[in-house]
C-alpha positions as CSV (number, residue, x, y, z in Angstrom):
1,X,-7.3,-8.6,-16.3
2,X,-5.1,-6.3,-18.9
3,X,-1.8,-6.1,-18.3
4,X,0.6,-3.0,-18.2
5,X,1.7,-0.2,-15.8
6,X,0.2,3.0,-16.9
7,X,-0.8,2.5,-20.4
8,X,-4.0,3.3,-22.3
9,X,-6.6,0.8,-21.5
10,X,-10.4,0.4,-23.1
11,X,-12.6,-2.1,-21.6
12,X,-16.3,-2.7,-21.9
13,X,-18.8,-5.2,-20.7
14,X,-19.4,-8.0,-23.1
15,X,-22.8,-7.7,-22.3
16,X,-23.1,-4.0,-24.0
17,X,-20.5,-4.6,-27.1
18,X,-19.9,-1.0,-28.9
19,X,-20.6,0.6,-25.5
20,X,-17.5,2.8,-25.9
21,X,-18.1,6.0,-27.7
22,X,-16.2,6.1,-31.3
23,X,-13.4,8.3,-32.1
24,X,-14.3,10.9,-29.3
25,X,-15.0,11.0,-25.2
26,X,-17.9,13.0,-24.9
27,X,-20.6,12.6,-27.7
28,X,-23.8,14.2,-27.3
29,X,-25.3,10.9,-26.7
30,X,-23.6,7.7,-25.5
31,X,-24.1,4.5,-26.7
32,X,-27.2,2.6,-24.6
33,X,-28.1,6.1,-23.1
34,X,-25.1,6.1,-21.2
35,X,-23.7,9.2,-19.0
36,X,-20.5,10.3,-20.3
37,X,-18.2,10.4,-17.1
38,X,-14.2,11.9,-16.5
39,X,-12.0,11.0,-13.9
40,X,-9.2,13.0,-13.5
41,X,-6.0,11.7,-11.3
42,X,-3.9,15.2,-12.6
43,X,-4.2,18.5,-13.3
44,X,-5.3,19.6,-17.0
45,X,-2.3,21.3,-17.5
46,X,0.5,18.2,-16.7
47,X,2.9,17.2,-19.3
48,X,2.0,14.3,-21.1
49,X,4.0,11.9,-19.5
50,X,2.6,12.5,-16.0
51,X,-1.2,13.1,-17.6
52,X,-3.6,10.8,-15.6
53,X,-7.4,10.3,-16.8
54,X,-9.9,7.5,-17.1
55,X,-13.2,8.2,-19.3
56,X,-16.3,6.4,-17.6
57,X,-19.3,5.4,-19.4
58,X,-22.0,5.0,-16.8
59,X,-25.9,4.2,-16.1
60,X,-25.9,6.9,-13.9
61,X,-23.4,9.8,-13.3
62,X,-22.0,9.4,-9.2
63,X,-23.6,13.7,-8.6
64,X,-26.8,11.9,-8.3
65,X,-26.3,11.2,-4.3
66,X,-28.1,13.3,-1.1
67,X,-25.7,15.8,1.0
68,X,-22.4,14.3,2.8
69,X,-22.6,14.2,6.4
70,X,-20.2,13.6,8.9
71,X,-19.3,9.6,9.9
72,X,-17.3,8.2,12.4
73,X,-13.8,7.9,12.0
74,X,-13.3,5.3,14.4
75,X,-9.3,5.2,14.3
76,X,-8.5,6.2,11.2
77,X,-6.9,9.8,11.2
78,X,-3.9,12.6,10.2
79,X,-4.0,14.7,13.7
80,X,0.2,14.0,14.3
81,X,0.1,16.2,17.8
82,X,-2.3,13.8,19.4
83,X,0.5,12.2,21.3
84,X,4.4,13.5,22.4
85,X,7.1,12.3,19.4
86,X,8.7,8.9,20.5
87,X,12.0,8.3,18.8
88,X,12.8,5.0,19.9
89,X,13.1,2.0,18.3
90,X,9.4,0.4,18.3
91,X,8.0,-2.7,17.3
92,X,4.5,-4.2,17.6
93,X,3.2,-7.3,17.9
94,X,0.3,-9.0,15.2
95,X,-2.7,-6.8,15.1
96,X,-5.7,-8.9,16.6
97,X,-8.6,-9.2,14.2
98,X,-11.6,-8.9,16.4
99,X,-13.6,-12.1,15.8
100,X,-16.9,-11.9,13.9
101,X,-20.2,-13.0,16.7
102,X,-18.5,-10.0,19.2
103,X,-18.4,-7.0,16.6
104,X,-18.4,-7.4,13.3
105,X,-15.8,-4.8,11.2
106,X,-15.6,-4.2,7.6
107,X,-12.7,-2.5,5.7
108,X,-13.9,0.9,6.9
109,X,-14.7,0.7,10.2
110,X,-11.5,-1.4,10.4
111,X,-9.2,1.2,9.5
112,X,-6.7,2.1,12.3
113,X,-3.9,4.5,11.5
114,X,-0.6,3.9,13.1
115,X,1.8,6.4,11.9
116,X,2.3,9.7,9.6
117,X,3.2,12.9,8.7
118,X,2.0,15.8,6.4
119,X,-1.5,16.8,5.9
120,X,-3.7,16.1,2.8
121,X,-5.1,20.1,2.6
122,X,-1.4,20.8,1.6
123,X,-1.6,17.7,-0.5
124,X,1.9,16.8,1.0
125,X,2.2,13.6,3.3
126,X,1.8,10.0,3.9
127,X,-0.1,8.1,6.3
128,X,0.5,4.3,7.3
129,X,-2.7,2.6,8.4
130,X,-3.4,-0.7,9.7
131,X,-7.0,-2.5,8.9
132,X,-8.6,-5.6,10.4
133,X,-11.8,-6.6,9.4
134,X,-14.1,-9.9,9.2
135,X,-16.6,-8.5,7.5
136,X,-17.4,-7.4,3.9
137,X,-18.5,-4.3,2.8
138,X,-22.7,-4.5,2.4
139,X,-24.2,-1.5,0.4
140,X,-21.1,0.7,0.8
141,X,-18.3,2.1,-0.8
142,X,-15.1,4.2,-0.1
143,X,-13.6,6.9,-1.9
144,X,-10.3,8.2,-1.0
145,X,-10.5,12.4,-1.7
146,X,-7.3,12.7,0.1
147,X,-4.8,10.4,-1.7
148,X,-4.1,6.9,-2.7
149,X,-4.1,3.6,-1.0
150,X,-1.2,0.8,-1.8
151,X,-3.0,-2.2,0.2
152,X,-0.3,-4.8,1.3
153,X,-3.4,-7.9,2.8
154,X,-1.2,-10.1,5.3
155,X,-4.2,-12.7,6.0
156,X,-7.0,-13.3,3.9
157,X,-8.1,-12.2,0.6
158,X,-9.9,-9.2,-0.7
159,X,-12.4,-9.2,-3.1
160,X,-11.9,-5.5,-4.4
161,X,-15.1,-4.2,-6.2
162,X,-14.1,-0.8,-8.5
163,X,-16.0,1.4,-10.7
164,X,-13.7,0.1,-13.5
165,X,-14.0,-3.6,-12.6
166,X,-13.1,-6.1,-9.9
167,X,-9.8,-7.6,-8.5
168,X,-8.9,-10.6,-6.2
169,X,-6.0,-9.5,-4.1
170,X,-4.0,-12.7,-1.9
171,X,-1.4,-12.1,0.5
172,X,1.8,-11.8,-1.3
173,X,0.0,-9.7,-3.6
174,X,-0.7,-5.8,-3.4
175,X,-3.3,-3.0,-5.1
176,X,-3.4,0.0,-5.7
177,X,-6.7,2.3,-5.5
178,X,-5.9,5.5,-6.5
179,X,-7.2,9.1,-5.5
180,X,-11.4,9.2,-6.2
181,X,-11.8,5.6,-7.1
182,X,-14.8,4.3,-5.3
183,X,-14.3,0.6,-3.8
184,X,-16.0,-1.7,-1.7
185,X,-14.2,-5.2,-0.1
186,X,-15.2,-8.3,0.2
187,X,-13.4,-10.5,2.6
188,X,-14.1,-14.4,3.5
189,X,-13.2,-14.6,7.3
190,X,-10.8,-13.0,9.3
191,X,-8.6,-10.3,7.1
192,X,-5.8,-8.1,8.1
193,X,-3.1,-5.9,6.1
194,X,-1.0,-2.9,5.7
195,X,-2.2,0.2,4.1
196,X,0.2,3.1,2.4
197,X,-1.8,6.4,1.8
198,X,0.3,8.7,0.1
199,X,-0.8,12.9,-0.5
200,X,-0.1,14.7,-3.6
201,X,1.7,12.1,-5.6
202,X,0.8,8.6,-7.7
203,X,2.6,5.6,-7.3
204,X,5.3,4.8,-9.9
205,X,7.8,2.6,-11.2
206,X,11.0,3.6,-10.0
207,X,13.8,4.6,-12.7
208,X,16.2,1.8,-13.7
209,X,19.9,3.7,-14.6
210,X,22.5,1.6,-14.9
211,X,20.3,-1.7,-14.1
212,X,19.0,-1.1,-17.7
213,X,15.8,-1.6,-19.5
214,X,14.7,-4.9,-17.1
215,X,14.3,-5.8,-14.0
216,X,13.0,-5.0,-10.4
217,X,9.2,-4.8,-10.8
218,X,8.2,-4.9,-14.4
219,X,5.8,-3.4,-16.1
220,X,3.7,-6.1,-17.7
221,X,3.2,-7.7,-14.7
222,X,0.6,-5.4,-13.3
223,X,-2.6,-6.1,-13.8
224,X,-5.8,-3.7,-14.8
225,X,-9.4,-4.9,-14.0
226,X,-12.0,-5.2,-16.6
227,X,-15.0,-3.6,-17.3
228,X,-17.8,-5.1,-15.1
229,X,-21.4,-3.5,-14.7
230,X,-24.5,-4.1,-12.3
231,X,-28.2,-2.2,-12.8
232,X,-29.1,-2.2,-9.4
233,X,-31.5,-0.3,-7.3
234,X,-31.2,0.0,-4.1
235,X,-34.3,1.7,-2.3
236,X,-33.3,1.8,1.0
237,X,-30.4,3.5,0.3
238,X,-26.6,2.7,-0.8
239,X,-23.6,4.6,1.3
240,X,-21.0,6.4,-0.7
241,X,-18.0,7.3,1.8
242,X,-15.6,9.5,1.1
243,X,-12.2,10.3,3.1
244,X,-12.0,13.9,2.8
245,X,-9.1,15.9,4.5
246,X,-8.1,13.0,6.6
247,X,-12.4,12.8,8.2
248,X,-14.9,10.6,6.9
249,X,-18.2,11.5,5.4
250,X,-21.7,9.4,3.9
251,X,-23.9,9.9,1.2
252,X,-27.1,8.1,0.5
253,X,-27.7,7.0,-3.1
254,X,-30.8,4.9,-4.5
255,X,-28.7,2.9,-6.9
256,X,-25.6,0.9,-7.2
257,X,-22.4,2.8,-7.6
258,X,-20.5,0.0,-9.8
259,X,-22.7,0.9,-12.8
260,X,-19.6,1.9,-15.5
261,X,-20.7,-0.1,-18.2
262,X,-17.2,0.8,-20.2
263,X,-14.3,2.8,-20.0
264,X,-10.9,4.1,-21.4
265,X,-8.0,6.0,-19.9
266,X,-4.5,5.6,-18.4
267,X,-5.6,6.8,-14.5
268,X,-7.0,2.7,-13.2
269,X,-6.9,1.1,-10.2
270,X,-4.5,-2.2,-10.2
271,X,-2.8,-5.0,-8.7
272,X,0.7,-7.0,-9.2
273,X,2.1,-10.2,-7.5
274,X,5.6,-9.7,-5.3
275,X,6.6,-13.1,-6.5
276,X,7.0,-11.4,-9.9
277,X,10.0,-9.5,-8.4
278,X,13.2,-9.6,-10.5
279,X,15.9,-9.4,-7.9
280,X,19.1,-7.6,-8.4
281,X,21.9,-7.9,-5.5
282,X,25.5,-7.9,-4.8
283,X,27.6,-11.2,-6.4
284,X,30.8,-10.0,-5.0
285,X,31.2,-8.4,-2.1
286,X,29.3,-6.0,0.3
287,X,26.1,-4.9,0.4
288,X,23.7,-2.7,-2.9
289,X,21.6,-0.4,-0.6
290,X,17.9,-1.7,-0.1
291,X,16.0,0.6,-2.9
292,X,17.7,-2.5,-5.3
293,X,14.4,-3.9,-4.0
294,X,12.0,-1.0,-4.9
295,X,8.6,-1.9,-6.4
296,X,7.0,1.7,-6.1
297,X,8.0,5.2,-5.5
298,X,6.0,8.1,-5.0
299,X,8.1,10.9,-6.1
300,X,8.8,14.9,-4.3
301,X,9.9,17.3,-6.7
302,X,13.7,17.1,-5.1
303,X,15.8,14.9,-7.3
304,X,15.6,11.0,-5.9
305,X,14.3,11.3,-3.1
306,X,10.8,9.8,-2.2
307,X,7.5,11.0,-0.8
308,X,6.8,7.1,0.3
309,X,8.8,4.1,-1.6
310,X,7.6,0.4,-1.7
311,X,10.7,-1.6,-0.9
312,X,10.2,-6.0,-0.2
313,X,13.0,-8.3,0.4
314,X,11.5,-11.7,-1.2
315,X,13.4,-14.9,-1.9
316,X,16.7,-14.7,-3.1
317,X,20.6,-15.8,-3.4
318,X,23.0,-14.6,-0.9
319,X,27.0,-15.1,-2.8
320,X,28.5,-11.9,-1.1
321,X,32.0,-12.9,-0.4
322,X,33.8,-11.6,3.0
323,X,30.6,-9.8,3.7
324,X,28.1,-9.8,7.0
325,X,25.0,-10.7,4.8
326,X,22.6,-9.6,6.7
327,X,21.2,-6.1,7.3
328,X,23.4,-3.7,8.5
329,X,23.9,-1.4,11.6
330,X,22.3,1.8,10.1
331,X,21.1,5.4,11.2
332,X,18.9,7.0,8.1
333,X,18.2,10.1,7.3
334,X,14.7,8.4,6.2
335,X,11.3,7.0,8.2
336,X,11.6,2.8,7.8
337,X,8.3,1.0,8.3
338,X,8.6,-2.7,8.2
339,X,5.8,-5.1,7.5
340,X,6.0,-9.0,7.7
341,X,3.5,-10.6,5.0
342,X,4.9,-14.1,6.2
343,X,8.0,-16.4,7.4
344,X,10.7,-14.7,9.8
345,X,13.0,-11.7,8.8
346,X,16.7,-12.3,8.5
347,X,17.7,-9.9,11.1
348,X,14.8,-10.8,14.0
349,X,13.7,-14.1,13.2
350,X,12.0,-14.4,16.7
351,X,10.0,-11.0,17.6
352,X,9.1,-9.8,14.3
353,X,6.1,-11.9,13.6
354,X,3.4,-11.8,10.5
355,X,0.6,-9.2,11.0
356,X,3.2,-7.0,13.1
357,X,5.3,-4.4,12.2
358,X,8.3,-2.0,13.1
359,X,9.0,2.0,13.1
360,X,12.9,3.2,12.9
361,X,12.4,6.5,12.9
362,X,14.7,9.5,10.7
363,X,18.7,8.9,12.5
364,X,17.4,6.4,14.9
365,X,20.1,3.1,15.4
366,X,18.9,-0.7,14.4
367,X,20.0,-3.7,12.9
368,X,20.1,-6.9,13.5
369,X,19.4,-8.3,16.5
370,X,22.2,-9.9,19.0
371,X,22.1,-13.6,17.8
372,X,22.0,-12.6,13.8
373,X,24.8,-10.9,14.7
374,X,27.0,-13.6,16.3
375,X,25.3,-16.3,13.8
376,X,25.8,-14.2,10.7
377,X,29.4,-13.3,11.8
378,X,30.7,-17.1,12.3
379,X,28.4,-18.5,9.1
380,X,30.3,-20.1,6.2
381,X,30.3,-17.8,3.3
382,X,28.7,-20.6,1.1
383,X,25.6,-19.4,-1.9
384,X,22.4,-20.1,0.0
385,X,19.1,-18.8,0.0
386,X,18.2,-15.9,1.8
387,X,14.3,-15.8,3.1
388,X,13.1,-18.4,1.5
389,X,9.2,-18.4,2.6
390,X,8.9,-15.4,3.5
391,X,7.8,-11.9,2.2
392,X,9.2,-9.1,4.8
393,X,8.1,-5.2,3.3
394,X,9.3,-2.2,4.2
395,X,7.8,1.6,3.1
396,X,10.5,4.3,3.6
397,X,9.8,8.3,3.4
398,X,11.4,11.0,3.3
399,X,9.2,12.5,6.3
400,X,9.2,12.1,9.8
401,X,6.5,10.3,11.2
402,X,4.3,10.5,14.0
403,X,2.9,7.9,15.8
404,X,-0.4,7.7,17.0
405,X,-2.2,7.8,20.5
406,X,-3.9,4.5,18.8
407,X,-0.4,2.9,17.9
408,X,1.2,4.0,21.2
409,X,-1.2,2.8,23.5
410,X,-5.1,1.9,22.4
411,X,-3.9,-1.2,20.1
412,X,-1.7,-2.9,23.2
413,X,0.3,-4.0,20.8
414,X,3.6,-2.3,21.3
415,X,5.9,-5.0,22.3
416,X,7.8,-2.7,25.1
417,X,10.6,-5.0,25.0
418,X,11.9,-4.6,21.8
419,X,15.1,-2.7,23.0
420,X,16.1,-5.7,24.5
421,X,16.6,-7.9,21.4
422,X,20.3,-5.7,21.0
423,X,20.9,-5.4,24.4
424,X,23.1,-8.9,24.5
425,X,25.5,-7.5,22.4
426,X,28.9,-7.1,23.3
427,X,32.4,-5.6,22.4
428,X,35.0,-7.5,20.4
429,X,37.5,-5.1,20.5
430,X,41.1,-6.2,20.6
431,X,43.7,-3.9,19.8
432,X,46.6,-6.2,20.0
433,X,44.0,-8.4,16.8
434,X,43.9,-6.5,13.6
């Protein structure tokens, strides 16, 4: 891997050494005979600092594929009117992985959306999707037309194969395949994650103020694949897919798409591990607000406030003096999804299980649960370690999201009960106790 968010990279193959073009992109012939290749992730026009591009030097350019039809979509979708709103609180169970010798699933056909808002035509929106698969991709790739996808695996690794090189992504670690970049995934049993698709923005590292120049996510730690190449035919026929205004379509190519024998640019797919997190929190009293733990944002052109961000709660010290530690009682004017990579959450150590996950929709009450509450409220305010062994997510927007008719009611993983969990609480009102 190369490391760094956003900068300039240039890789090639060690098989094919000067395979990068010399002091220009587009000569009027490559080195080795190679296709000269862009890849734009912005307008022409941007300013510098927001100008995204990758230069790919490649056996064959990817035009040379038979006409897109119409796929499939399974569950994967953007239709938000499907089902009537829901604004309570919900919370759903792990999402079973169907087992290999019954159907077998591959990243694709595994793609289940659960929530969202926006549409991609407008290129304004997000879309949260769930994917369960125990299967790898065989002779097929993706392409995302609409957006990009920040993939959060919660079991099982993915092998992620990318025109610009390949990645291993663990749980506890996450990737980023951003808009156009074709990908296929290789998975080694039973695999399940999170997926945020965001429309009409790129990931990126949230601004610091008065933090300073270090901390939260930094930018060394993500990591860029390197240049990796394969010649290969295939005659009976290699499908390109490519998500395209929220449907699915195939096309049928005779060779392998993974044939970029070197490339340069800023506009990459990458990866970074959570456990690389520098944590900033409250030593005093009280509680920061949660976007301390921000490792992404995906900006709107409104002043701070976020198309999609990337928030985790890892490990960490709790010192807060005179303070209820855990979460808060909260009603936001933003859309919390919560994801649980592994261990319990602080605020519902018994429903909220791996592989599951929770909606709090925009003004809608939560917190924690009853027994955090009456634990948390009697603890000993002593340092201790907060979450130790586990990796709880969370990706918050600024839009109101839907829920599908899949999430609702196909999955049967709703857990129905879930209003239940603050329903023991009670008053301790006293007025004659101040």
């Amino acid at each position: 891997y190369m490391s760094g968010f956003g900068n300039e990279h240039a890789s090639e193959d060690p098989r094919c050494p000067g395979a990068l073009p010399e002091g220009q992109n587009n000569p009027q012939v490559c080195p080795y005979g190679l296709y000269a290749e862009q890849l734009s992730g912005s307008a022409f026009t941007c300013p510098r600092a927001t100008n995204r591009r990758s230069w790919l030097y490649r056996i064959l350019p990817s035009v040379c594929h038979k006409p897109f039809k119409p796929l499939e979509e399974g569950h994967l979708t953007h239709d938000w009117d499907e089902i009537e709103p829901d604004p309570n609180q919900l919370r759903w169970k792990p999402f079973e992985i169907p087992k290999a010798p019954q159907k077998k699933m591959d990243f694709v056909s595994g793609l289940h959306t659960l929530c969202g808002a926006g549409e991609p035509r407008g290129r304004n929106g997000i879309a949260v999707h769930i994917f369960v698969c125990n299967t790898s991709m065989a002779d097929r790739c993706l392409y995302n037309s609409d957006g990009d996808f920040l993939i959060v695996p919660q079991q099982g690794k993915l092998l992620i194969t990318t025109e610009f090189g390949k990645m291993l992504v663990e749980p506890n670690e996450i990737c980023v395949i951003q808009q156009g970049m074709r990908f296929s995934v290789e998975v080694f049993g039973e695999t399940r994650g999170y997926i945020l698709e965001v429309y009409g923005a790129h990931f990126e590292l949230p601004d610091l103020g008065p933090i300073g120049a270090n901390g939260l996510a930094n930018p060394r730690d993500f990591l860029v694949p390197v240049a990796w190449y394969e010649d290969r035919q295939v005659p009976g026929g290699y499908t390109v897919i490519s998500k395209y205004q929220g449907k699915l379509f195939a096309a049928q190519q005779d060779y392998s798409p993974y044939n970029v024998v070197a490339w340069h640019g800023n506009y990459t797919p990458y990866k970074y591990h959570l456990e690389k997190f520098m944590v900033i929190n409250a030593v005093a009293f009280d509680h920061a607000d949660p976007s301390i733990f921000t490792v992404l944002t995906a900006k709107t052109t409104r002043a701070g406030v976020a198309l999609a961000d990337f928030v985790i709660f890892p490990p960490r010290w709790g010192v807060a003096n005179n303070t209820f530690r855990p979460p808060y009682y909260h009603r936001n004017c933003m859309s919390e999804f919560m994801g649980l990579i592994k261990g319990h959450y602080e605020a519902k150590e018994e429903g909220f299980q791996p592989g599951g996950g929770s909606l709090h929709s925009m003004m809608t009450p939560h917190g924690p649960d009853a027994d955090c509450f009456e634990k948390a409220s009697k603890a000993k305010l002593e340092p201790e370690r907060v979450a130790d062994g586990t990796m709880a997510f969370m990706f918050e927007s600024s839009l109101s999201l839907a829920v599908t008719k899949w999430g609702l009611q196909t999955s049967n993983r709703l857990d129905k009960n879930y209003y239940k969990c603050w329903e023991p609480l009670k008053s301790h009102f006293n007025p004659k106790c101040k």
